[in-house]
C-alpha positions as CSV (number, residue, x, y, z in Angstrom):
1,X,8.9,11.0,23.0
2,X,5.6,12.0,21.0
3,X,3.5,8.8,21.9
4,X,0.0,8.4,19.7
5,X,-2.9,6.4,20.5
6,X,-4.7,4.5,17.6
7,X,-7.5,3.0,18.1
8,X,-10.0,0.6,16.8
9,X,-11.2,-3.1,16.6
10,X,-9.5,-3.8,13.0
11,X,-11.6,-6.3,12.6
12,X,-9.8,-6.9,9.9
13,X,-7.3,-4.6,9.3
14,X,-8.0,-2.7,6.3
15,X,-5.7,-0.1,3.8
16,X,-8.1,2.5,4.8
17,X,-6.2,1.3,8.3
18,X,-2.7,1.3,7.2
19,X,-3.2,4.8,5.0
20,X,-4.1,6.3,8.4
21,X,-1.3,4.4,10.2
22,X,0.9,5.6,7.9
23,X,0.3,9.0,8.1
24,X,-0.3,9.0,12.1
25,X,3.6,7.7,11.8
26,X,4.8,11.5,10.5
27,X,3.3,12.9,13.7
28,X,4.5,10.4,16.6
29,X,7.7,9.1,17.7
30,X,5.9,6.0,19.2
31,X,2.0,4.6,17.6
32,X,0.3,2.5,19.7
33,X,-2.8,0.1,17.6
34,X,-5.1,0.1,20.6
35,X,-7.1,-3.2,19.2
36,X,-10.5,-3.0,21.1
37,X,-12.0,-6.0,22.7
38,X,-15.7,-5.1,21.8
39,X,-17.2,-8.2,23.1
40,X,-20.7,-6.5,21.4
41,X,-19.5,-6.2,17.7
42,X,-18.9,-10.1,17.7
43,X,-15.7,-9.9,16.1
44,X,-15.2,-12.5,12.7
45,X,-11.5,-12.3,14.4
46,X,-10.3,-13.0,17.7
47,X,-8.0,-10.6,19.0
48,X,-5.2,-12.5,18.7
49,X,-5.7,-12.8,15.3
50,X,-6.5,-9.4,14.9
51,X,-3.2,-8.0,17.0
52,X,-0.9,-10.3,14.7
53,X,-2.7,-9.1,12.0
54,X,-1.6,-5.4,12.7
55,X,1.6,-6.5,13.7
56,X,2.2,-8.2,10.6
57,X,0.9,-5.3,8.0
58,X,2.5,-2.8,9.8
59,X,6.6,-4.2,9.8
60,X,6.9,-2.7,6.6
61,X,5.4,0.4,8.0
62,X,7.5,0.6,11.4
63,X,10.6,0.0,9.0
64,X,10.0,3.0,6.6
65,X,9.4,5.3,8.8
66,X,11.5,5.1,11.8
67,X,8.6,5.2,13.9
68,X,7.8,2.3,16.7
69,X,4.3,0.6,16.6
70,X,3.1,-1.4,18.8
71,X,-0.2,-3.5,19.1
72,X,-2.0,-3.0,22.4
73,X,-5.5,-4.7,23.3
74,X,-8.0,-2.7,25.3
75,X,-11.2,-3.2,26.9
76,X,-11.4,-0.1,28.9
77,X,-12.7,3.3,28.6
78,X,-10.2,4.9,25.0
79,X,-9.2,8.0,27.9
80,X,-8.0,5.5,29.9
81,X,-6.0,3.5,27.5
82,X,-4.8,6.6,26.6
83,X,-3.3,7.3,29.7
84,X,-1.8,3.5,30.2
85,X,0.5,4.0,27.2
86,X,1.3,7.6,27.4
87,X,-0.3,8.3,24.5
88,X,-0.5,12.5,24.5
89,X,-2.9,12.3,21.2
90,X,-5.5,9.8,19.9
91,X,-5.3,9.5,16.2
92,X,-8.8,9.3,14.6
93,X,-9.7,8.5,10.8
94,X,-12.5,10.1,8.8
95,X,-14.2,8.7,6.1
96,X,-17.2,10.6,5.9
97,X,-19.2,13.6,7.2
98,X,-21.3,10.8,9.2
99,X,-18.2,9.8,10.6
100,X,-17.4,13.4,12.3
101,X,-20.6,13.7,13.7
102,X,-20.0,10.4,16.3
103,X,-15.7,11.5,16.5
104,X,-16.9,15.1,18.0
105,X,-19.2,13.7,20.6
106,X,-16.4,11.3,21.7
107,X,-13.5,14.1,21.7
108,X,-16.1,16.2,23.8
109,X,-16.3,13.5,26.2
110,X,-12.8,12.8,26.2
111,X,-12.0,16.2,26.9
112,X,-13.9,16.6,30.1
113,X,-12.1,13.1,30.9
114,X,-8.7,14.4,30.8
115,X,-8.2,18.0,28.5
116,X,-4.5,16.7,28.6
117,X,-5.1,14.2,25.8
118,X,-5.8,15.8,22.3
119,X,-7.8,13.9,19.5
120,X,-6.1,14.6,15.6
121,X,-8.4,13.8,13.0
122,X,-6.8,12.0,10.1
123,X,-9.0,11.8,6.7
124,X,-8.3,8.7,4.8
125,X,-6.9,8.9,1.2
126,X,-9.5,9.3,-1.5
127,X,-8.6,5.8,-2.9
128,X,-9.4,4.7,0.8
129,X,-12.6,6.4,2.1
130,X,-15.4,3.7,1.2
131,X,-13.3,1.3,2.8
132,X,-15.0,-0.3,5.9
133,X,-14.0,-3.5,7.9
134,X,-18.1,-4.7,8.2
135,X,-18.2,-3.8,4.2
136,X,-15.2,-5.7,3.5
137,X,-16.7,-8.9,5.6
138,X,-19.7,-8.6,3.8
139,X,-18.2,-8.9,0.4
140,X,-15.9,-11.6,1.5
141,X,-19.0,-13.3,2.7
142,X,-20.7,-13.2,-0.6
143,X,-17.3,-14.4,-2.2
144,X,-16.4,-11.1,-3.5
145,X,-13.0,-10.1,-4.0
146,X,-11.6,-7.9,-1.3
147,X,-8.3,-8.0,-2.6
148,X,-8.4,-4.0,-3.8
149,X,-9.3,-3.4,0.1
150,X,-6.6,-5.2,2.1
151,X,-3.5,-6.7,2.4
152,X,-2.9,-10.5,0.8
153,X,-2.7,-11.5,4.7
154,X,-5.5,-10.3,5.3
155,X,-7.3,-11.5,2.0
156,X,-6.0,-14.6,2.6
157,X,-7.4,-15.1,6.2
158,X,-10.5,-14.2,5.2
159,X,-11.0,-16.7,2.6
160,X,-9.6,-19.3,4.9
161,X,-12.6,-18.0,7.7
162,X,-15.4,-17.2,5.4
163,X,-15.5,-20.5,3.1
């Protein structure tokens, strides 16, 4: 069994998110959500909310595509988490040029870590790349509609949170 290492703090969990879980799903039998506990990003959402956020956006997903996904919390080095759920790849989206500059430091790093685990760069959909949690909090902060950047879920607890 292929098992593939997602992670992130999802803070909320965005499309730009579930595009990349999506397409992570066509290359793993088994996709773990590894939701980091990032005590220094001062999350809007606490992990719990977070984890049953992901769990709830991606049934649909799991269903279509025949492929298991599990949330998983994590507060330890990614190579490590890695190796607790036998993940043999860590899936990594791209929005941006900016955002390969920081992704190859990491793989380099992870790589003299353990060279067992590879790193697969996923670029978000076109419709997708501007999307960014912080952005999306911002906006909902401001009482903008986030609606075109997550799921009604998600939209929902946000408004609940933010007003």
């Amino acid at each position: 069994m292929r098992t593939g290492l997602y992670p992130g703090t999802f803070d909320p969990v965005t499309l730009g998110h579930l595009d990349i879980i999506r397409r992570a799903c066509g290359l793993v039998d088994k996709l773990v959500i590894g939701v980091a506990i990032n005590r220094d990003k001062g999350p809007l959402f606490s992990l719990e909310e977070r984890v049953a956020m992901i769990e709830d956006a991606c049934k649909g997903v799991s269903e279509q595509t025949g492929t298991e996904i599990v949330a998983h919390p994590f507060e330890n080095l990614l190579i490590d988490c890695a190796r607790d759920v036998g993940a043999q790849i860590i899936i990594r989206g791209l929005r941006a040029v900016a955002d390969f500059e920081y992704e190859y430091q990491m793989v380099g790093m992870n790589r003299v870590l353990d060279a067992s685990v590879d790193t697969v760069f996923l670029m978000a959909d076109a419709q997708h790349q501007a999307i960014a949690s912080k952005l999306v909090k911002e906006i909902a902060r401001l009482e903008g509609d986030v609606s075109h950047f997550v799921t009604p879920e998600v939209n929902k607890a946000l408004i609940e949170r933010l007003r």
